[in-house]
Biopython code that builds the backbone (N, CA, C, O; Angstrom):
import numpy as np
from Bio.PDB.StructureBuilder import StructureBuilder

atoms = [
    (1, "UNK", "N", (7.835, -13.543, 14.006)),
    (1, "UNK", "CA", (8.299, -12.291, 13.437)),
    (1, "UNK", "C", (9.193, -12.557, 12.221)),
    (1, "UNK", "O", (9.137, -11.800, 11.252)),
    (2, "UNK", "N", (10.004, -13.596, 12.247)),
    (2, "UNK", "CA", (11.113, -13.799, 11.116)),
    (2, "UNK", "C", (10.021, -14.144, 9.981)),
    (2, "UNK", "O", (10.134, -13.518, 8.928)),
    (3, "UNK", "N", (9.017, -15.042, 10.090)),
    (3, "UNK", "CA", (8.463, -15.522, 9.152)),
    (3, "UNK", "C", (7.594, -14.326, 8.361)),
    (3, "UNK", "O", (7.237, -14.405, 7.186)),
    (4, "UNK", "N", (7.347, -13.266, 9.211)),
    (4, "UNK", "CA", (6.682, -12.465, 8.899)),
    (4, "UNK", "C", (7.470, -11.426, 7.785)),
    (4, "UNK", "O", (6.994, -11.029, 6.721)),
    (5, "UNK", "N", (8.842, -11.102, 8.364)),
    (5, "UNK", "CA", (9.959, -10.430, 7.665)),
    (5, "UNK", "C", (10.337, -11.053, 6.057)),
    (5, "UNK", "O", (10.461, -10.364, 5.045)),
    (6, "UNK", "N", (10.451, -12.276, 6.138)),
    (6, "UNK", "CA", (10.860, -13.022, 5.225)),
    (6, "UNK", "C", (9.722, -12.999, 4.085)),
    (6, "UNK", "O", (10.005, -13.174, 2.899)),
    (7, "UNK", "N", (8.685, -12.817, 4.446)),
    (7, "UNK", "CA", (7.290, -12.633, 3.274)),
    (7, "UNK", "C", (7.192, -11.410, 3.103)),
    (7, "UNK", "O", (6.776, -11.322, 1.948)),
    (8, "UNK", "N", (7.361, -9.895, 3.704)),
    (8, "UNK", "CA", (7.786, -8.734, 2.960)),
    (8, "UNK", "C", (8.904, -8.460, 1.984)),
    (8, "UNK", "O", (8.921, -7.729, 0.994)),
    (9, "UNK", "N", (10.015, -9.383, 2.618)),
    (9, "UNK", "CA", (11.303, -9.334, 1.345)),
    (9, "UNK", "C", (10.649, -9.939, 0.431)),
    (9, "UNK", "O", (10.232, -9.401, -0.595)),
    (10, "UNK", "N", (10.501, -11.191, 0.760)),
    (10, "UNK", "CA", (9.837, -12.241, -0.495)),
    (10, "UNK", "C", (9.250, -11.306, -1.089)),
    (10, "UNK", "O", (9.924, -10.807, -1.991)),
    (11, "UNK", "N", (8.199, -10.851, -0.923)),
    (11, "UNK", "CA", (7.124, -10.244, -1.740)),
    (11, "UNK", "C", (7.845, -8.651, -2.562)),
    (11, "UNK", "O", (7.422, -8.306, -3.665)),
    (12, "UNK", "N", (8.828, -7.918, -1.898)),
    (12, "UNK", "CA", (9.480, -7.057, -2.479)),
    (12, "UNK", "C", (10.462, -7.513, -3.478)),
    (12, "UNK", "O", (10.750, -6.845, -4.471)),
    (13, "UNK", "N", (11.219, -9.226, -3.060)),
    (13, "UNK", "CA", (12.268, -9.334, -4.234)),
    (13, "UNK", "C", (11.510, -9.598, -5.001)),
    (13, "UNK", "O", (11.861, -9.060, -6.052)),
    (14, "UNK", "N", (10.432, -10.249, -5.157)),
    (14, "UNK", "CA", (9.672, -10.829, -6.575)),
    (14, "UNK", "C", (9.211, -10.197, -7.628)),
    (14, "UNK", "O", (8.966, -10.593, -8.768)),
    (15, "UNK", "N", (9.094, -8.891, -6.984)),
    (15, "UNK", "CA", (8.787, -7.539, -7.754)),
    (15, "UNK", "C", (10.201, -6.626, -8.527)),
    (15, "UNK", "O", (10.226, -5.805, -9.444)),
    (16, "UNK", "N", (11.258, -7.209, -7.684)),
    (16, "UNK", "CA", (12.514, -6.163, -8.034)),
    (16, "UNK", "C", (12.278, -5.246, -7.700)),
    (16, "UNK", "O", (12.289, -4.406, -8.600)),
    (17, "UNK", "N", (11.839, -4.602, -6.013)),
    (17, "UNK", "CA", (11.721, -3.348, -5.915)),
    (17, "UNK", "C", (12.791, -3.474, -4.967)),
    (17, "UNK", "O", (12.959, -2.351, -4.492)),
    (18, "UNK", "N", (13.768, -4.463, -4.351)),
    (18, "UNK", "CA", (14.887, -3.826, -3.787)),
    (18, "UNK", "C", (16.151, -2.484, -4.452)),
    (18, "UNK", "O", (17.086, -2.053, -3.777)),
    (19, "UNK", "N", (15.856, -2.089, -5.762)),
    (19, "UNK", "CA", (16.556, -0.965, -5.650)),
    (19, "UNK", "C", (16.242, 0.102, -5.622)),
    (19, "UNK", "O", (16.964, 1.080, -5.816)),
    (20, "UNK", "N", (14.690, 0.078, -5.282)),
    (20, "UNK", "CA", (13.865, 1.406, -4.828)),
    (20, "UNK", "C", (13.882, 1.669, -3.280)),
    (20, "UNK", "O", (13.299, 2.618, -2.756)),
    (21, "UNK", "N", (14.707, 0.604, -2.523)),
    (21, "UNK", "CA", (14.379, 0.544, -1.262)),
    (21, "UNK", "C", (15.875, 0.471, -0.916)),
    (21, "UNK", "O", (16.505, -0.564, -0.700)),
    (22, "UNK", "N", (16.376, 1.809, -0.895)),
    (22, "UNK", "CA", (17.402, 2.657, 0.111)),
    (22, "UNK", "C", (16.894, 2.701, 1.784)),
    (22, "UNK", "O", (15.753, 2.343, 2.075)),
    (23, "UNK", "N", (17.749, 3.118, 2.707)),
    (23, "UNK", "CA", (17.649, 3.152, 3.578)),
    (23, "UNK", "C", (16.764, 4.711, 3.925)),
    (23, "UNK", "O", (15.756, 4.798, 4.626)),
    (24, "UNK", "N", (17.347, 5.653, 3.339)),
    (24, "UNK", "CA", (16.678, 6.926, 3.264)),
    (24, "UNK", "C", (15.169, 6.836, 2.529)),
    (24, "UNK", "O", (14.317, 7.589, 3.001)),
    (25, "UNK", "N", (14.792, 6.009, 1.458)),
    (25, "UNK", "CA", (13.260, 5.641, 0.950)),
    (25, "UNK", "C", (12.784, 5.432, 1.859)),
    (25, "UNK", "O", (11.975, 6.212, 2.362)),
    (26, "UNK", "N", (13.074, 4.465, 2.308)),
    (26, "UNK", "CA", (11.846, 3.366, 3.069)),
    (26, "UNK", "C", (12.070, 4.100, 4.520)),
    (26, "UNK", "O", (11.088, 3.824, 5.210)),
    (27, "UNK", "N", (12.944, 4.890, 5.209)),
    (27, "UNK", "CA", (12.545, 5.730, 6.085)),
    (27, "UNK", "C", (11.312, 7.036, 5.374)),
    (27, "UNK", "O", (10.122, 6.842, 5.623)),
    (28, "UNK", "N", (11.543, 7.768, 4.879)),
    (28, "UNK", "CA", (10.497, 8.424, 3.875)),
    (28, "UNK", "C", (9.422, 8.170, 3.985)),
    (28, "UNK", "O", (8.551, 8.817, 4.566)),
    (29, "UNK", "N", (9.320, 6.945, 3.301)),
    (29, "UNK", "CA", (7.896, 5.908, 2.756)),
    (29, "UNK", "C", (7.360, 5.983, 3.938)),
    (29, "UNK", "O", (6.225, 6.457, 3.989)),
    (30, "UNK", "N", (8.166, 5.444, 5.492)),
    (30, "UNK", "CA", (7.826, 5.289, 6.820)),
    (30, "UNK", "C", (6.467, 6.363, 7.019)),
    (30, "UNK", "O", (5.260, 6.259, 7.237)),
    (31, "UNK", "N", (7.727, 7.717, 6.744)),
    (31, "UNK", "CA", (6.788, 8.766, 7.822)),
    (31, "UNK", "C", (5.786, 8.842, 7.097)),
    (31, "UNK", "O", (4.766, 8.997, 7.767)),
    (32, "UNK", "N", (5.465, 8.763, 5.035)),
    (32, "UNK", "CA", (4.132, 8.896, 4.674)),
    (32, "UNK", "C", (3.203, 8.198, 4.849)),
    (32, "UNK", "O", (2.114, 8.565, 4.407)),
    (33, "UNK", "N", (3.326, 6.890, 5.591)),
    (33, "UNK", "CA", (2.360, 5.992, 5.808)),
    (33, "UNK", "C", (2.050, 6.344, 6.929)),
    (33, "UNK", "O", (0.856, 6.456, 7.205)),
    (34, "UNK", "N", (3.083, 6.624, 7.917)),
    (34, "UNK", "CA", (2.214, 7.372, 9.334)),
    (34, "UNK", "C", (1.738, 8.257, 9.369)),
    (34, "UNK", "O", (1.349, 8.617, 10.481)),
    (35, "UNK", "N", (1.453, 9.223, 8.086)),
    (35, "UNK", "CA", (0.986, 10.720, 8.092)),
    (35, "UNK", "C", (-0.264, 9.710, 7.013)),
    (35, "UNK", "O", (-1.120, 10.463, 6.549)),
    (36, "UNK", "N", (-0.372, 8.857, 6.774)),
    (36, "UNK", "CA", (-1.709, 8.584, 6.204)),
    (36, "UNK", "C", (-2.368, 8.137, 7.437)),
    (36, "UNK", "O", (-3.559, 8.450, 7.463)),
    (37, "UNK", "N", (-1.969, 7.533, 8.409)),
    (37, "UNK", "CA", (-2.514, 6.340, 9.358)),
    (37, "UNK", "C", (-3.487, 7.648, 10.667)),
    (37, "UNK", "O", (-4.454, 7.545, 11.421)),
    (38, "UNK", "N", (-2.416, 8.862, 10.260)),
    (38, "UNK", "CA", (-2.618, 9.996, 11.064)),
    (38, "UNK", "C", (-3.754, 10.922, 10.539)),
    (38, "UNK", "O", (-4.413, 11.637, 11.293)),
    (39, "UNK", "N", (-3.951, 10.854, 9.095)),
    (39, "UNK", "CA", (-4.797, 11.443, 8.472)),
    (39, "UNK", "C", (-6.195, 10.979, 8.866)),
    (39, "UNK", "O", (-7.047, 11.813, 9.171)),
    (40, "UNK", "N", (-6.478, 9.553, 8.868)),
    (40, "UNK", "CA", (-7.828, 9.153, 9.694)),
    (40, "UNK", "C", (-8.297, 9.772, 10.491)),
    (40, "UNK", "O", (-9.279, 10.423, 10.135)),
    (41, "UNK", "N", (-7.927, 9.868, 11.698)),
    (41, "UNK", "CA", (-7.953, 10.659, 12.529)),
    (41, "UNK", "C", (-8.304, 12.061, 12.812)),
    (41, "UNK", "O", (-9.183, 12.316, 13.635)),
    (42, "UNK", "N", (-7.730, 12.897, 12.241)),
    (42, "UNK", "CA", (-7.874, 14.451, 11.676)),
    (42, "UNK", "C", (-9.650, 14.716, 11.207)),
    (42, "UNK", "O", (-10.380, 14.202, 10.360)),
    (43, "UNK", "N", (-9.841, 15.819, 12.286)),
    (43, "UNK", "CA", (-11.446, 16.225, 12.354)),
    (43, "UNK", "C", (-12.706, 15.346, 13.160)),
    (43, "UNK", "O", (-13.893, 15.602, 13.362)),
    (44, "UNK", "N", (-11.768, 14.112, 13.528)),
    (44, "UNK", "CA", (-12.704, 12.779, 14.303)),
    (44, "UNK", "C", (-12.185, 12.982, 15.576)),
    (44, "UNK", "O", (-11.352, 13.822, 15.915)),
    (45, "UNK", "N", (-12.987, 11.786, 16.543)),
    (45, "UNK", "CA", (-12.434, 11.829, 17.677)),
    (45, "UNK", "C", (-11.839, 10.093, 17.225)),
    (45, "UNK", "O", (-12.092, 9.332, 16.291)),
    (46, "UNK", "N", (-11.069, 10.030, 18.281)),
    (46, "UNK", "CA", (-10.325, 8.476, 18.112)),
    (46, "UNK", "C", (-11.549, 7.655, 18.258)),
    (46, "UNK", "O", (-11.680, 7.276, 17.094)),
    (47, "UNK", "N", (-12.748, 7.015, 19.061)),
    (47, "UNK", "CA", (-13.813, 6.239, 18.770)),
    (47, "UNK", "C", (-14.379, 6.190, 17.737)),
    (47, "UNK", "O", (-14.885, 5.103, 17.459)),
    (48, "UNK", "N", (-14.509, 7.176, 16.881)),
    (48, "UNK", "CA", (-15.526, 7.836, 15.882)),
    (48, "UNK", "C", (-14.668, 6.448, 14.692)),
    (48, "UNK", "O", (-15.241, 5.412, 14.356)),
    (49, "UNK", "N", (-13.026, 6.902, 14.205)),
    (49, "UNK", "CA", (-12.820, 6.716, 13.472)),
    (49, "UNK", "C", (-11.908, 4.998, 13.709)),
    (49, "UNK", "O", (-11.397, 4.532, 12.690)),
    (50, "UNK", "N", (-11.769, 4.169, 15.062)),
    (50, "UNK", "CA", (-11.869, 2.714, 15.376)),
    (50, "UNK", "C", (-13.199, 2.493, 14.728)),
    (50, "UNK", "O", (-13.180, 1.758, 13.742)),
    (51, "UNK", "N", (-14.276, 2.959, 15.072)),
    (51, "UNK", "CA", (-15.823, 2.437, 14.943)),
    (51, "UNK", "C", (-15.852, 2.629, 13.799)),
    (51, "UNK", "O", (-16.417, 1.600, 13.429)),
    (52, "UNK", "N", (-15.600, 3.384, 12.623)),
    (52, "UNK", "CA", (-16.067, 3.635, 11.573)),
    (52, "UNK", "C", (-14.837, 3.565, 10.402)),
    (52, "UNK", "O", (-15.129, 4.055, 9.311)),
    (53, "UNK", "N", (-13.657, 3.060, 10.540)),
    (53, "UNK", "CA", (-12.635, 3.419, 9.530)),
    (53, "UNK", "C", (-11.764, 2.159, 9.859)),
    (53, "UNK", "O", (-10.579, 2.134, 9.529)),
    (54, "UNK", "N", (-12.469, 0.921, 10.633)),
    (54, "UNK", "CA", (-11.146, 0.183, 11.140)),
    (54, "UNK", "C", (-10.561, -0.516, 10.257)),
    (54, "UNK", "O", (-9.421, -0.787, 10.634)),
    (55, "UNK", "N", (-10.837, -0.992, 9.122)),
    (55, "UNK", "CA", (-10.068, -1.398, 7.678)),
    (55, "UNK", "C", (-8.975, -0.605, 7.019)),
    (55, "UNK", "O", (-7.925, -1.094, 6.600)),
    (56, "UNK", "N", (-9.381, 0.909, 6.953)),
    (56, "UNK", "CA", (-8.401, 1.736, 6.577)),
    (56, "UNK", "C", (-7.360, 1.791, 7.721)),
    (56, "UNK", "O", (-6.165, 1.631, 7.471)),
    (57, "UNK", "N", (-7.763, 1.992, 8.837)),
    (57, "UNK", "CA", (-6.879, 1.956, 10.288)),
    (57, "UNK", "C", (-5.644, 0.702, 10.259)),
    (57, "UNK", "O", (-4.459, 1.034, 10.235)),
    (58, "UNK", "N", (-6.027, -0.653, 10.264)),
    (58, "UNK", "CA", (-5.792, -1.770, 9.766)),
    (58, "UNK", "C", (-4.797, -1.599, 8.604)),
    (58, "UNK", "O", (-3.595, -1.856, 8.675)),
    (59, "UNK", "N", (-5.370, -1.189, 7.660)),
    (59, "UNK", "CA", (-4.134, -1.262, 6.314)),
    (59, "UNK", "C", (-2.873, -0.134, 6.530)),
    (59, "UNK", "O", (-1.653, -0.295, 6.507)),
    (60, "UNK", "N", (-3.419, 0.656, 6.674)),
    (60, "UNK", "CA", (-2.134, 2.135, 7.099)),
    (60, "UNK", "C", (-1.199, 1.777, 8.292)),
    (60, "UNK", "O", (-0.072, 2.269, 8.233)),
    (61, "UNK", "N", (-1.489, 1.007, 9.347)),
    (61, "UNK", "CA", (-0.825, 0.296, 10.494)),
    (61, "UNK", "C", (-0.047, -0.627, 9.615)),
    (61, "UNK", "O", (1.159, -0.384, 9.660)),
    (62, "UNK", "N", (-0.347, -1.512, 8.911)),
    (62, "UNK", "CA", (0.227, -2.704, 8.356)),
    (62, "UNK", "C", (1.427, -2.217, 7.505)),
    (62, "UNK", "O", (2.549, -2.723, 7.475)),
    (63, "UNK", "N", (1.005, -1.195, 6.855)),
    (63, "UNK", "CA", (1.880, -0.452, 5.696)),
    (63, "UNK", "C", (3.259, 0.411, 6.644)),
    (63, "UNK", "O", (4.432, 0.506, 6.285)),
    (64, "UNK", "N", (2.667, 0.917, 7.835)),
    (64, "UNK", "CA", (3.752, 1.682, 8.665)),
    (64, "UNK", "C", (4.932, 0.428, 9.069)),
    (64, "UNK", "O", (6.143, 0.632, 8.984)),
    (65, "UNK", "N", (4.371, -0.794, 9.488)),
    (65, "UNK", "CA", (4.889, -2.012, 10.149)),
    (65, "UNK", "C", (5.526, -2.465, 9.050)),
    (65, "UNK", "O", (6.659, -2.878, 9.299)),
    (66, "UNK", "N", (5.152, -2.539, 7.778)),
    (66, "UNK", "CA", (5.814, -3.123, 6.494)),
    (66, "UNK", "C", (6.870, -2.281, 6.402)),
    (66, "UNK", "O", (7.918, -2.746, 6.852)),
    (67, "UNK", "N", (6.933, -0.877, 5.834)),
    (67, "UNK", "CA", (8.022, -0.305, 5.840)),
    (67, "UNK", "C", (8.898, -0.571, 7.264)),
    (67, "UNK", "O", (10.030, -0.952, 6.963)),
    (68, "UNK", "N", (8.760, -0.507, 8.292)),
    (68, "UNK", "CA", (9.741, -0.739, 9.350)),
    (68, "UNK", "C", (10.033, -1.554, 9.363)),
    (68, "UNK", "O", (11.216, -1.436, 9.682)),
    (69, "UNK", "N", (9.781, -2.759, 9.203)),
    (69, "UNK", "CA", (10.242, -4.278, 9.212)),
    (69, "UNK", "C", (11.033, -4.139, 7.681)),
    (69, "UNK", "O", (11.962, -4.934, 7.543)),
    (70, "UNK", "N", (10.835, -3.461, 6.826)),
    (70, "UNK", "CA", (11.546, -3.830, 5.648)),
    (70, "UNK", "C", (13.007, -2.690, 6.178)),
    (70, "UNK", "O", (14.143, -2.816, 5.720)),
    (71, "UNK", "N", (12.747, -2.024, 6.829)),
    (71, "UNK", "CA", (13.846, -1.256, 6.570)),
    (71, "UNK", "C", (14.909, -1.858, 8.099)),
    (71, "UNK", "O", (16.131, -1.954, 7.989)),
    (72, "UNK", "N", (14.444, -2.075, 8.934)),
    (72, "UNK", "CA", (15.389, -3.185, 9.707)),
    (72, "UNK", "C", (15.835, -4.043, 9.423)),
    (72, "UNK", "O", (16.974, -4.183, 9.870)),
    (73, "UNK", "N", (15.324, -5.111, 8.577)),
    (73, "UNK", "CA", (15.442, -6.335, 8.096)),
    (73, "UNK", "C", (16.930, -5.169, 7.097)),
    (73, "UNK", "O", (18.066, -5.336, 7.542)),
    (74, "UNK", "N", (16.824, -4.442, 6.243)),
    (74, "UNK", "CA", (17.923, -4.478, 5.590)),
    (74, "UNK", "C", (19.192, -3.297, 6.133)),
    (74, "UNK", "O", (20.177, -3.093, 5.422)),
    (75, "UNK", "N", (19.016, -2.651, 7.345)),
    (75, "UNK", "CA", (20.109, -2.393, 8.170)),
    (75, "UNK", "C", (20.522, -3.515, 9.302)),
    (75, "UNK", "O", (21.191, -3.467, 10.334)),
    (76, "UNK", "N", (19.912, -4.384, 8.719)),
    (76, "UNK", "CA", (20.485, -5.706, 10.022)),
    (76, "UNK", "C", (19.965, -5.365, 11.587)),
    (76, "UNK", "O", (20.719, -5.449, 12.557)),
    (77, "UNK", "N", (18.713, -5.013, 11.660)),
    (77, "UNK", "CA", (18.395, -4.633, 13.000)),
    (77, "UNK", "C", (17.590, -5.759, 13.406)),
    (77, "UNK", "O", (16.586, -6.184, 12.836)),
    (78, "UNK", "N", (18.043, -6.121, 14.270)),
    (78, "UNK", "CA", (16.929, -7.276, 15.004)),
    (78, "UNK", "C", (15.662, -6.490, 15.939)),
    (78, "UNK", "O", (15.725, -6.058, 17.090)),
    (79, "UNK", "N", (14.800, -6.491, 15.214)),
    (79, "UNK", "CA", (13.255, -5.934, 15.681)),
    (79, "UNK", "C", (13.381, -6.362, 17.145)),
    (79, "UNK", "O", (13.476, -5.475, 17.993)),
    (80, "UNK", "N", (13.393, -7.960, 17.601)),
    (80, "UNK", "CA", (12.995, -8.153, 18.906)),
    (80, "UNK", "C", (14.070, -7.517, 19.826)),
    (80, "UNK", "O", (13.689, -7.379, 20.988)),
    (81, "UNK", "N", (15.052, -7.193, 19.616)),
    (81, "UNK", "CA", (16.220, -7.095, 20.418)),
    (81, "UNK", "C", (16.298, -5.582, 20.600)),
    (81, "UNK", "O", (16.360, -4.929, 21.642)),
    (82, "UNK", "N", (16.278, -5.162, 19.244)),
    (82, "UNK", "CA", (15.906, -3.910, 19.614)),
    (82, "UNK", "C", (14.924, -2.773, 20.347)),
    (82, "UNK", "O", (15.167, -1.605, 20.651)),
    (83, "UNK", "N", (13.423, -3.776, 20.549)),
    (83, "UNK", "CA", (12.659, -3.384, 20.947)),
    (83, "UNK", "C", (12.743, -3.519, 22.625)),
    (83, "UNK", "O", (12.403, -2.747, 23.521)),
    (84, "UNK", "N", (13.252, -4.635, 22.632)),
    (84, "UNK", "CA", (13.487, -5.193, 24.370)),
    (84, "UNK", "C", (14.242, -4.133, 24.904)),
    (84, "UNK", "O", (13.697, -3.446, 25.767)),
    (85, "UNK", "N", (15.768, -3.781, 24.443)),
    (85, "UNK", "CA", (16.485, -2.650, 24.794)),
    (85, "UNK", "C", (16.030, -1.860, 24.965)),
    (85, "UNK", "O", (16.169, -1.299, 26.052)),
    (86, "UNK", "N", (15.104, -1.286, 23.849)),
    (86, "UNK", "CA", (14.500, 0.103, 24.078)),
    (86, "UNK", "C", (13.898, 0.339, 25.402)),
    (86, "UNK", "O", (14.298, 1.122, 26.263)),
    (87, "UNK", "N", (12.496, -0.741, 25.458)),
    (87, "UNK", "CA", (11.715, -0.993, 26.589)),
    (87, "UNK", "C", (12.572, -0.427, 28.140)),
    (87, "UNK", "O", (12.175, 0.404, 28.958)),
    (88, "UNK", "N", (14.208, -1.456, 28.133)),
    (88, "UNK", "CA", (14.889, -1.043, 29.071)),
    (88, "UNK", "C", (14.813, 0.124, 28.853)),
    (88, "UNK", "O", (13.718, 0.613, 29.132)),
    (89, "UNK", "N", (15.943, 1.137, 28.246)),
    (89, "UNK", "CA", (15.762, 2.350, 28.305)),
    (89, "UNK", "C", (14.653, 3.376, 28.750)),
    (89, "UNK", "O", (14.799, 4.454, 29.326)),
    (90, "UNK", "N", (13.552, 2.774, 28.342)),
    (90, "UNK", "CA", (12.426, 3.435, 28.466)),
    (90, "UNK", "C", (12.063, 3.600, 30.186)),
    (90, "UNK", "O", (11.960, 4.638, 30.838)),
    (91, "UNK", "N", (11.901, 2.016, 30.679)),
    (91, "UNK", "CA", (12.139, 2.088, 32.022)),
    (91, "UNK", "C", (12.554, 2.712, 33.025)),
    (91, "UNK", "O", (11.987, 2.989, 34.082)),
    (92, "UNK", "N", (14.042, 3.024, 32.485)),
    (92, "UNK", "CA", (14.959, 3.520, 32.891)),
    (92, "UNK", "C", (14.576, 5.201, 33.136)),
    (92, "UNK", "O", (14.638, 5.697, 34.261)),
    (93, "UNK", "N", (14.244, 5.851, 32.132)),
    (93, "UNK", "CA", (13.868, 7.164, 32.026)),
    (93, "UNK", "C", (12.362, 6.947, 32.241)),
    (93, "UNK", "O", (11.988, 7.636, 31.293)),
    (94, "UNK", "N", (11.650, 6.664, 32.586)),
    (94, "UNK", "CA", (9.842, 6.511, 33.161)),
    (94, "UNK", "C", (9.883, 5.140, 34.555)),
    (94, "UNK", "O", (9.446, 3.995, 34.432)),
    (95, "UNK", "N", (10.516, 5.717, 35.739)),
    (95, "UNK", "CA", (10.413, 4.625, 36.894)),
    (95, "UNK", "C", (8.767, 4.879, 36.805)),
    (95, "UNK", "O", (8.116, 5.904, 36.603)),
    (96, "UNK", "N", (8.338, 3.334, 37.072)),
    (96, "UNK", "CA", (6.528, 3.483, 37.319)),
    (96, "UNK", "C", (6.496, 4.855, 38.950)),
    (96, "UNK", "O", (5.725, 5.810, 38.851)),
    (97, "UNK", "N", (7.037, 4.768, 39.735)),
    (97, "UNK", "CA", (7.111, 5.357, 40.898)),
    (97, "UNK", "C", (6.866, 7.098, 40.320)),
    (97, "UNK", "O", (6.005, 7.817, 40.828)),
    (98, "UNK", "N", (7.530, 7.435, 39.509)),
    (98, "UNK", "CA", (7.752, 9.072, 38.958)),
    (98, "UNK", "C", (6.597, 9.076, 37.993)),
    (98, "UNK", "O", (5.777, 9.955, 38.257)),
    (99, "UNK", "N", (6.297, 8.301, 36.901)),
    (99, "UNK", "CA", (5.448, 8.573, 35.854)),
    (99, "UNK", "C", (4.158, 8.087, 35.848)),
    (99, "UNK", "O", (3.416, 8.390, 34.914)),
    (100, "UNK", "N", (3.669, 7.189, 36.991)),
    (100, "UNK", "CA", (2.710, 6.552, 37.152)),
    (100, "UNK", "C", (1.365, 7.603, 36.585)),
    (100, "UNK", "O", (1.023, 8.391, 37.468)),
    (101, "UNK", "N", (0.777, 7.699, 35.620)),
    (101, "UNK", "CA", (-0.790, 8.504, 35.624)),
    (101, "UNK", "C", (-0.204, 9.944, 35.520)),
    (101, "UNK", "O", (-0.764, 10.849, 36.139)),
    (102, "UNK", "N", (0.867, 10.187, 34.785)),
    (102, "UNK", "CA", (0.956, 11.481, 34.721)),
    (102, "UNK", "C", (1.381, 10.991, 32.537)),
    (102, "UNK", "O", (1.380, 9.883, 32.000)),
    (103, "UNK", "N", (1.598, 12.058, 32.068)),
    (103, "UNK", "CA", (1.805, 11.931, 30.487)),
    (103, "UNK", "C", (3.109, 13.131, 30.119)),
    (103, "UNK", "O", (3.468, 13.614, 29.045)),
    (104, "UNK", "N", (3.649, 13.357, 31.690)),
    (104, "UNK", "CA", (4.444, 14.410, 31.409)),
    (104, "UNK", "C", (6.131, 13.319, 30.434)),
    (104, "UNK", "O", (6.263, 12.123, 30.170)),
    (105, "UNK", "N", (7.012, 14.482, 30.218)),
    (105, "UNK", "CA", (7.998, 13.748, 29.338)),
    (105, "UNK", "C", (9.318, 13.464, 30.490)),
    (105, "UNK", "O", (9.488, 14.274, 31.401)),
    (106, "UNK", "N", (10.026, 12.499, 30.378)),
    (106, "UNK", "CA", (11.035, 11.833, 31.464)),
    (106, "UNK", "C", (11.730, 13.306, 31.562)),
    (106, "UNK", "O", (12.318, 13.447, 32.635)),
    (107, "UNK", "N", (11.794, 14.312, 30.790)),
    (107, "UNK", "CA", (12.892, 15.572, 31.425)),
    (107, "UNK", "C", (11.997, 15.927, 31.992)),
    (107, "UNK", "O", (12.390, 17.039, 32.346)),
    (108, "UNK", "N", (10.738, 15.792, 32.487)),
    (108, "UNK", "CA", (9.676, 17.483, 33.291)),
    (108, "UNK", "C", (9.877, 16.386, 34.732)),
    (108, "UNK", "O", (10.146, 16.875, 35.829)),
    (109, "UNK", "N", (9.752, 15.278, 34.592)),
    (109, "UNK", "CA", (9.302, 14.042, 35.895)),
    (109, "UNK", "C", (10.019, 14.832, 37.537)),
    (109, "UNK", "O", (9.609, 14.976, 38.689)),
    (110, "UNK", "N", (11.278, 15.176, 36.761)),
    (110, "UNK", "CA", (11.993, 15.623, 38.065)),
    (110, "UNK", "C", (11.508, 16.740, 38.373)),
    (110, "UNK", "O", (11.899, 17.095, 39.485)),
    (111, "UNK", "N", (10.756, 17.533, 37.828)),
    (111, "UNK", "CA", (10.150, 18.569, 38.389)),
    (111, "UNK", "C", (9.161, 19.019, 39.305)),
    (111, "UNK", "O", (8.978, 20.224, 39.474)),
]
sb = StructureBuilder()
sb.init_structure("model")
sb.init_model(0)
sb.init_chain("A")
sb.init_seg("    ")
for serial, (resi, resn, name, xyz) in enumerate(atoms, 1):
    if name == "N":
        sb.init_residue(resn, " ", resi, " ")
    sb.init_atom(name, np.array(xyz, "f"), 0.0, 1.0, " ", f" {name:<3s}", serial, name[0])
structure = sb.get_structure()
């Protein structure tokens, strides 16, 4: 993962686009790459557009992951650490016992 981080900066300082890349941008940038990655999708069914779009699928994923890794990497967030925590949390609010095969949200579970 570091090595991976370190070749998006690389590749952004070489350009001098670190002063286009605020914390508020590259959140921005985030959601338009997931509203492209989301746009695939739209009018297809999810097989249709794996089977038939997986390059574009592929690049718009990469581009969502680029902006997030660029924008952790420069609020000092450690991706792995943060993700592990989360996971806990997540746990925490989805026991397999309550959420097992259901898609409801951790506030309905108790219901």
């Amino acid at each position: 993962m570091d090595d991976i981080i370190r070749n998006i900066i690389a590749f952004r300082d070489e350009r001098d686009w670190k002063q286009f890349h605020n914390s508020k941008d590259l959140a921005i940038s985030l959601s338009l790459e997931a509203s492209e990655l989301l746009e695939l999708f739209q009018w297809s069914t999810a097989d249709a557009v794996r089977d038939a779009k997986r390059e574009e699928l592929q690049d718009e994923l990469a581009d969502v992951l680029i902006y997030a890794l660029t924008l952790a990497h420069d609020l000092d967030i450690n991706v792995e650490t943060a993700i592990r925590n989360k996971m806990k949390k997540n746990a925490a609010k989805y026991p397999v016992d309550k959420s097992l095969g259901t898609s409801k949200k951790y506030t309905d579970l108790e219901k």
